[in-house]
FIPA-674227 format. One line per field, with one value per residue: x, y, z of N, C-alpha, C, CB in turn; residue in three letters. Coordinates in nm, 4 decimals, decimal comma. Glycine has a CB too. Example, Ala and Ser with C-alpha at 12.3 -4.5 7.8 and 13.67 -1.06 7.14 Angstrom:
n_east <- 1,3190|1,2850
n_north <- -0,5690|-0,2250
n_up <- 0,7800|0,7080
ca_east <- 1,2300|1,3670
ca_north <- -0,4500|-0,1060
ca_up <- 0,7800|0,7140
c_east <- 1,3200|1,2900
c_north <- -0,3300|0,0030
c_up <- 0,7800|0,7870
cb_east <- 1,1308|1,4084
cb_north <- -0,4473|-0,0598
cb_up <- 0,9046|0,5725
resn <- ALA|SER
// end
This chain:
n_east <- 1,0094|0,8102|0,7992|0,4953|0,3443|0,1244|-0,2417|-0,3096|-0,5857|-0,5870|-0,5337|-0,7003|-0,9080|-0,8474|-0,7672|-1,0582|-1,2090|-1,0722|-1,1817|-1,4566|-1,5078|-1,3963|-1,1530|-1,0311|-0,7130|-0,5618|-0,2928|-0,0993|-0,1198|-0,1978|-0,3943|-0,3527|-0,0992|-0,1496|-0,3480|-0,1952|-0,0268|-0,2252|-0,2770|-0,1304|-0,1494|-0,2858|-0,6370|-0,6554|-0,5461|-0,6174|-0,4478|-0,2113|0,0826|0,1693|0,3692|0,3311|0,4759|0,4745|0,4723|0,4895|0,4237|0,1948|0,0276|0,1041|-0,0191|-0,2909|-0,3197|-0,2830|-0,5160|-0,7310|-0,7044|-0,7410|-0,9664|-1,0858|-1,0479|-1,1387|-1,0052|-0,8299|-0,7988|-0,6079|-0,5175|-0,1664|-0,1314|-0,0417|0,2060|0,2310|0,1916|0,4482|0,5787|0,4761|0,5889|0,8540|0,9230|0,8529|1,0187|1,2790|1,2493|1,2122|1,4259|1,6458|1,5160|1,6293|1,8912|1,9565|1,9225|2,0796|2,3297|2,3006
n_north <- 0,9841|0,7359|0,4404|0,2805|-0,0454|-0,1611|-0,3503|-0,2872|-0,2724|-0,1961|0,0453|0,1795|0,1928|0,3035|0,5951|0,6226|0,6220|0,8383|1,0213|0,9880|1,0555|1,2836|1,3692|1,4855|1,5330|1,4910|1,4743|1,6842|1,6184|1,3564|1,1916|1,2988|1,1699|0,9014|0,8536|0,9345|0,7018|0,5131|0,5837|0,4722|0,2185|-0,0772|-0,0546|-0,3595|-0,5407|-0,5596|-0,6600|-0,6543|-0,4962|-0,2080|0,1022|0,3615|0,6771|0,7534|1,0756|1,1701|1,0643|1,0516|1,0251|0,7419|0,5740|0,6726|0,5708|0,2962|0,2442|0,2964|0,1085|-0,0817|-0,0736|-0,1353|-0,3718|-0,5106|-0,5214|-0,4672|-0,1542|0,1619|0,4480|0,4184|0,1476|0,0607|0,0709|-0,1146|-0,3396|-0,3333|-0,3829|-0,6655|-0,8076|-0,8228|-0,9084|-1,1804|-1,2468|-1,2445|-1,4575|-1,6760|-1,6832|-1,7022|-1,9790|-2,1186|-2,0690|-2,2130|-2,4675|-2,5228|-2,4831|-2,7773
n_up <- 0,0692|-0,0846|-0,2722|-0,3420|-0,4197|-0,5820|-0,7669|-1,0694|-1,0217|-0,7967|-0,7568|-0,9172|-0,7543|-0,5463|-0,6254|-0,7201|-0,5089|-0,3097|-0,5069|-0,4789|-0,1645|-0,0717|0,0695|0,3240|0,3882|0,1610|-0,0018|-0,2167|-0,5636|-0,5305|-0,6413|-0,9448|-0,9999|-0,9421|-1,1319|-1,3469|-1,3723|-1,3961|-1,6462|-1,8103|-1,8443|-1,9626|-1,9753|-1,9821|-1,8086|-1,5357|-1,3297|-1,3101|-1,1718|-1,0468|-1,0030|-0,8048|-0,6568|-0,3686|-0,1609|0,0742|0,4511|0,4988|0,2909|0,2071|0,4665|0,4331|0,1422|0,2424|0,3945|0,2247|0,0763|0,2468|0,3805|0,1074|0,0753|0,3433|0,5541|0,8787|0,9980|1,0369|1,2961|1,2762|1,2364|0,9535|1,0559|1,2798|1,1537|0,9930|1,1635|1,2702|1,0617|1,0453|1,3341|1,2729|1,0742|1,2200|1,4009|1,2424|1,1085|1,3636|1,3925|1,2152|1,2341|1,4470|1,3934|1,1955|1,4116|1,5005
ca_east <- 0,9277|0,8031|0,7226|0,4167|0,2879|-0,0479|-0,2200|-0,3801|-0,7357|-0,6496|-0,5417|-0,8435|-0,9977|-0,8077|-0,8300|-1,2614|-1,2585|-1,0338|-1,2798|-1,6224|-1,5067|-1,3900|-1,0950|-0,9091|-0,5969|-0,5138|-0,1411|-0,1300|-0,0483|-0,1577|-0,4467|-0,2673|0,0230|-0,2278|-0,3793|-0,0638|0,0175|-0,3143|-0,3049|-0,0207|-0,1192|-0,4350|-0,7428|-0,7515|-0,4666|-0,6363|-0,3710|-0,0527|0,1393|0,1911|0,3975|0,3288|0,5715|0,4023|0,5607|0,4931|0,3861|0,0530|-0,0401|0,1342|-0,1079|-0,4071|-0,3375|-0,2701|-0,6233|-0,8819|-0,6719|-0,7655|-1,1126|-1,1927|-1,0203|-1,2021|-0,9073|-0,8527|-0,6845|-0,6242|-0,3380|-0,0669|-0,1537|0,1078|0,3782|0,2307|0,2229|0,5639|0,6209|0,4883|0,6357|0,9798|0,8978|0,8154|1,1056|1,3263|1,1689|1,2246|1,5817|1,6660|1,5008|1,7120|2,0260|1,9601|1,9127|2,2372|2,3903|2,2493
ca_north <- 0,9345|0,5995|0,3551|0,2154|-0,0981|-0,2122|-0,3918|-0,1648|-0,2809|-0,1532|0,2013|0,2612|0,1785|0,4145|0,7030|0,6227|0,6712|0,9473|1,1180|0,9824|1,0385|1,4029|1,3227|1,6673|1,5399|1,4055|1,5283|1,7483|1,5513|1,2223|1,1399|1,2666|1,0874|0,7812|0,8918|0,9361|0,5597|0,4082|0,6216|0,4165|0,0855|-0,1056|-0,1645|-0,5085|-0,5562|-0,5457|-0,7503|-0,5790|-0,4494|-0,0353|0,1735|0,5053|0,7540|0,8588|1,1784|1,1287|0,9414|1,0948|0,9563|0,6010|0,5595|0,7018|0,4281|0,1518|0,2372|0,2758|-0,0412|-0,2053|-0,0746|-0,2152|-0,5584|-0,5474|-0,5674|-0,3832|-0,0303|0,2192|0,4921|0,3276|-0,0129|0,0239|0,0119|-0,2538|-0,4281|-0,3637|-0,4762|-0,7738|-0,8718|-0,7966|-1,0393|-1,3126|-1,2623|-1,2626|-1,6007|-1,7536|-1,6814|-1,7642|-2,1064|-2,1533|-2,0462|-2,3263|-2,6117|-2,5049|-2,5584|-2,8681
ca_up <- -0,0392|-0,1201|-0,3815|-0,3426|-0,5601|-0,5933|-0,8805|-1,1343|-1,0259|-0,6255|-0,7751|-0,9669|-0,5951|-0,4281|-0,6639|-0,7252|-0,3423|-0,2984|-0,5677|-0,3917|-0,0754|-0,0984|0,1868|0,3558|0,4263|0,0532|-0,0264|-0,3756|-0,6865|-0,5370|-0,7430|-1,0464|-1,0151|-0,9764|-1,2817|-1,5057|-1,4018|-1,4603|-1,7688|-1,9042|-1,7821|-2,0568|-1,8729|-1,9674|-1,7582|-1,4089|-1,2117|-1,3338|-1,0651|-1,0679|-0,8586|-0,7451|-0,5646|-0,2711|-0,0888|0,2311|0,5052|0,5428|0,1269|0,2388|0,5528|0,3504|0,0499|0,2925|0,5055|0,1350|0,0291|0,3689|0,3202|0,0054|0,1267|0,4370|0,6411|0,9681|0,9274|1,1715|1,2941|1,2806|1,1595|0,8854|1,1450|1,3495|1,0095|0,9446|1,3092|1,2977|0,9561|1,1285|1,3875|1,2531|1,0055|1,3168|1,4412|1,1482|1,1385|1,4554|1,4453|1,1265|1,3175|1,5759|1,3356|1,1269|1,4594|1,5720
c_east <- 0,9285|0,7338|0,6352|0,3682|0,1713|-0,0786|-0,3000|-0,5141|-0,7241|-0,6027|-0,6356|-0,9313|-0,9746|-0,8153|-0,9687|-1,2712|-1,2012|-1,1060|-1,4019|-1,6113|-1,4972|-1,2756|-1,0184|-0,7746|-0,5465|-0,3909|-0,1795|-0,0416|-0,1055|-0,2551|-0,4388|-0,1691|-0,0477|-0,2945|-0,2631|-0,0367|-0,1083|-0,3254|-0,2382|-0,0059|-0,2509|-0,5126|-0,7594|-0,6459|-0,4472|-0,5124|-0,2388|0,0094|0,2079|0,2738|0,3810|0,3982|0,4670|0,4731|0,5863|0,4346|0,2349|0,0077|0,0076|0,0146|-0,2901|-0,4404|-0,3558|-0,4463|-0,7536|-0,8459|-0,7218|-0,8716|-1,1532|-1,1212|-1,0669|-1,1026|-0,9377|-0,7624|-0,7412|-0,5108|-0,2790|-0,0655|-0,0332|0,2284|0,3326|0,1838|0,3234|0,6507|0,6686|0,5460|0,7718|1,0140|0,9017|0,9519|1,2224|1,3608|1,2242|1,3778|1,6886|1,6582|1,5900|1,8445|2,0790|1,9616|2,0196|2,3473|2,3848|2,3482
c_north <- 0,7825|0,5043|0,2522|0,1350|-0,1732|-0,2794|-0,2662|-0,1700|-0,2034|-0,0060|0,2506|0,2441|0,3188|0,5567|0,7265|0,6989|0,8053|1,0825|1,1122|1,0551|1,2152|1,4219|1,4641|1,6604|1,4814|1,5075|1,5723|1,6415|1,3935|1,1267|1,1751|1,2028|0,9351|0,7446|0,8663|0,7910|0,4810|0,4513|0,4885|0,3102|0,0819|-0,1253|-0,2862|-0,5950|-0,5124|-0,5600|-0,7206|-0,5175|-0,3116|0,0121|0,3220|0,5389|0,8366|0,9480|1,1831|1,0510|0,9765|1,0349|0,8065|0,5366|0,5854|0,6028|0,3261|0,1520|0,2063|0,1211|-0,1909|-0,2373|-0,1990|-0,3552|-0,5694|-0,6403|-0,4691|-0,2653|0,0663|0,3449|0,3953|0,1695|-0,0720|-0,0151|-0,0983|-0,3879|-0,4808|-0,4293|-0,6041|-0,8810|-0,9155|-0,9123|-1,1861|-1,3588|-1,3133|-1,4218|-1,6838|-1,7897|-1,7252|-1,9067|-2,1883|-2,1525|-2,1916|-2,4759|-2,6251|-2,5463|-2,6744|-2,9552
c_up <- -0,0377|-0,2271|-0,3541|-0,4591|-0,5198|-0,7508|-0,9616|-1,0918|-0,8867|-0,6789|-0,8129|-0,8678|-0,5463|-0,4917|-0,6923|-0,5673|-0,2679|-0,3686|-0,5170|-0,2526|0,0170|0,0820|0,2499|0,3508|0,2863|0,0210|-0,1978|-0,4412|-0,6573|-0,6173|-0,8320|-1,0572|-1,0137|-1,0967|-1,3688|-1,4709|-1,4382|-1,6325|-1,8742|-1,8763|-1,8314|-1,9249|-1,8435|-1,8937|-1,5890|-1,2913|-1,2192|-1,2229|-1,1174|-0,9469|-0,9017|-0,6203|-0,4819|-0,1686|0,0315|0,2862|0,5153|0,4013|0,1797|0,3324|0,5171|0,2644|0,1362|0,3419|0,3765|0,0906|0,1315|0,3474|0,2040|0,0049|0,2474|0,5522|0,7360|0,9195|1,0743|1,1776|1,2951|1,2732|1,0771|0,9962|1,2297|1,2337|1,0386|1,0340|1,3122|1,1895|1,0106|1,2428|1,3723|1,1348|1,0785|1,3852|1,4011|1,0860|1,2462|1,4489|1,3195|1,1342|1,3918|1,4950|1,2376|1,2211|1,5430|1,5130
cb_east <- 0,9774|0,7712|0,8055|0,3544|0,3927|-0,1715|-0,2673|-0,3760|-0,8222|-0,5504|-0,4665|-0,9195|-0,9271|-0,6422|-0,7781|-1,3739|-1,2088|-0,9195|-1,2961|-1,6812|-1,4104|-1,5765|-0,9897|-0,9086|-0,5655|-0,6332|0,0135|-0,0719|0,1477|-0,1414|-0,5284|-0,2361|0,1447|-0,3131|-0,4180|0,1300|0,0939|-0,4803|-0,2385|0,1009|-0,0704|-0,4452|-0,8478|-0,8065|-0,4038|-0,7340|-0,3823|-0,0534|0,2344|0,0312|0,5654|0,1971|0,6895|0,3108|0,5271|0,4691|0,4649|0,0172|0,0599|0,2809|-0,0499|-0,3927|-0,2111|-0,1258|-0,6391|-0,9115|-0,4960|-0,7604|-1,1306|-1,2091|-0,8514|-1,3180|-0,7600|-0,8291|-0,7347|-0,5983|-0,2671|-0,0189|-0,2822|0,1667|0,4727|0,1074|0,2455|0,6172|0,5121|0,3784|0,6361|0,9593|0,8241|0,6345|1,1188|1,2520|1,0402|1,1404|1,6037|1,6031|1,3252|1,6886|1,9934|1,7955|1,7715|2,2738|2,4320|2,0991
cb_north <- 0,9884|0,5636|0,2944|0,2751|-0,1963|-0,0487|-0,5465|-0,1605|-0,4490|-0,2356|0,2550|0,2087|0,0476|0,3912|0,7310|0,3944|0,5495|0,9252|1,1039|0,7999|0,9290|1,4847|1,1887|1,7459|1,4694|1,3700|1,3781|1,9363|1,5696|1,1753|1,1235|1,3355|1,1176|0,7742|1,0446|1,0671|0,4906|0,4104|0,7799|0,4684|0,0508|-0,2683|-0,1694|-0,5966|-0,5162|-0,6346|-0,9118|-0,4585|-0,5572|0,0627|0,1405|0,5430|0,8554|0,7870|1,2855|1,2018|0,8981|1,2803|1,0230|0,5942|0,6474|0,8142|0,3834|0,1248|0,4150|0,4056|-0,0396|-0,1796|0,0769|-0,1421|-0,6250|-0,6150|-0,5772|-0,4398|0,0624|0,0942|0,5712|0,3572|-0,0075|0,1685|0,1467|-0,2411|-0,3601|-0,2607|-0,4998|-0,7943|-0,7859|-0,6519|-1,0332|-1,3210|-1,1598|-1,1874|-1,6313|-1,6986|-1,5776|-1,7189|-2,1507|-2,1014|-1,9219|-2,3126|-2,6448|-2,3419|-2,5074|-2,8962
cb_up <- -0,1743|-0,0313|-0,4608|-0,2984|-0,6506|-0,5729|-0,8977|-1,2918|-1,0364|-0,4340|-0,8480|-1,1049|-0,4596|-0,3644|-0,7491|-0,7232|-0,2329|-0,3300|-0,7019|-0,3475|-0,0769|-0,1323|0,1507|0,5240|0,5653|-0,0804|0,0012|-0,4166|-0,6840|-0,3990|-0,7443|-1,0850|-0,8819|-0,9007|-1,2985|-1,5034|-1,2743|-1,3746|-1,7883|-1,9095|-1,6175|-2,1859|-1,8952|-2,1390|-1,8430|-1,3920|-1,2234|-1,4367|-1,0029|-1,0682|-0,7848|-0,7202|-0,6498|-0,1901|-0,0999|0,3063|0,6464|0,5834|-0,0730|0,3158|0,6498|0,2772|-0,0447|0,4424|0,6243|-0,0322|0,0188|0,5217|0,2431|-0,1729|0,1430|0,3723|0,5913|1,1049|0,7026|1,2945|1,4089|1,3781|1,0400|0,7948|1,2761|1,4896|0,8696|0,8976|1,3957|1,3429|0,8275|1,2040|1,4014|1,1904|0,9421|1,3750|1,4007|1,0617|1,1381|1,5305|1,4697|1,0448|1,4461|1,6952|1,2652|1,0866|1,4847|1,5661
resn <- UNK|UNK|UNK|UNK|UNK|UNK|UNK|UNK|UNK|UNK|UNK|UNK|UNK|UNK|UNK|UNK|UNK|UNK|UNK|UNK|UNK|UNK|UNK|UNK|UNK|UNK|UNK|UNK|UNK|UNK|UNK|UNK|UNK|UNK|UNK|UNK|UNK|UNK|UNK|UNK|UNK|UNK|UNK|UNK|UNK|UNK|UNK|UNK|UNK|UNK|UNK|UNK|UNK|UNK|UNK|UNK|UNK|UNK|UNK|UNK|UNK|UNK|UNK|UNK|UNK|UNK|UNK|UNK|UNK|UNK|UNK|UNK|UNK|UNK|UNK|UNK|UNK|UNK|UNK|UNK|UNK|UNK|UNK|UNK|UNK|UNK|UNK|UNK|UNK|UNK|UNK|UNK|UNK|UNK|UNK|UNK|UNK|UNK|UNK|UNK|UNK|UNK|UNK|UNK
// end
């Protein structure tokens, strides 16, 4: 399982599109459980940050790809992990070159 957070305006994305879209592979519960949190989060409070427990990896990869969508990012299989890749990377990098100037 995982806790996904988004702001309240990209959930009411991803459940609109999960309802327009009419998707096969959508995991049970996951646009209610999107529901019961926008329920309890005001409208006028677009930018709020929500989390939803998503069950598996197949709802994680699904959110990340309508979220890409409607940001007009790239999305793909496995995107998330060459995400999380390259986050990893560069975290790496950045540590290292902070290593080297601690012992300079």
């Amino acid at each position: 399982m995982a806790l996904m957070t988004l702001t309240r305006r990209e959930w009411v994305a991803v459940v609109n599109e999960l309802d327009a879209a009419g998707y096969d592979n959508v995991p049970p519960g996951l646009s209610e459980r999107i529901r019961t949190v926008l329920a309890s989060t005001p409208a006028a409070w677009p930018d709020q940050a929500c989390m939803v427990e998503l069950t598996d990896q197949v709802a994680v990869e699904l959110v990340h790809a309508i979220v890409g969508r409607c940001n007009e990012q790239p999305t793909g299989p496995g995107f998330v992990w060459q995400e999380e890749s390259s986050i990893a990377e560069a975290e790496r990098i950045i540590r290292n070159h902070q290593d080297q100037r601690l012992s300079d």
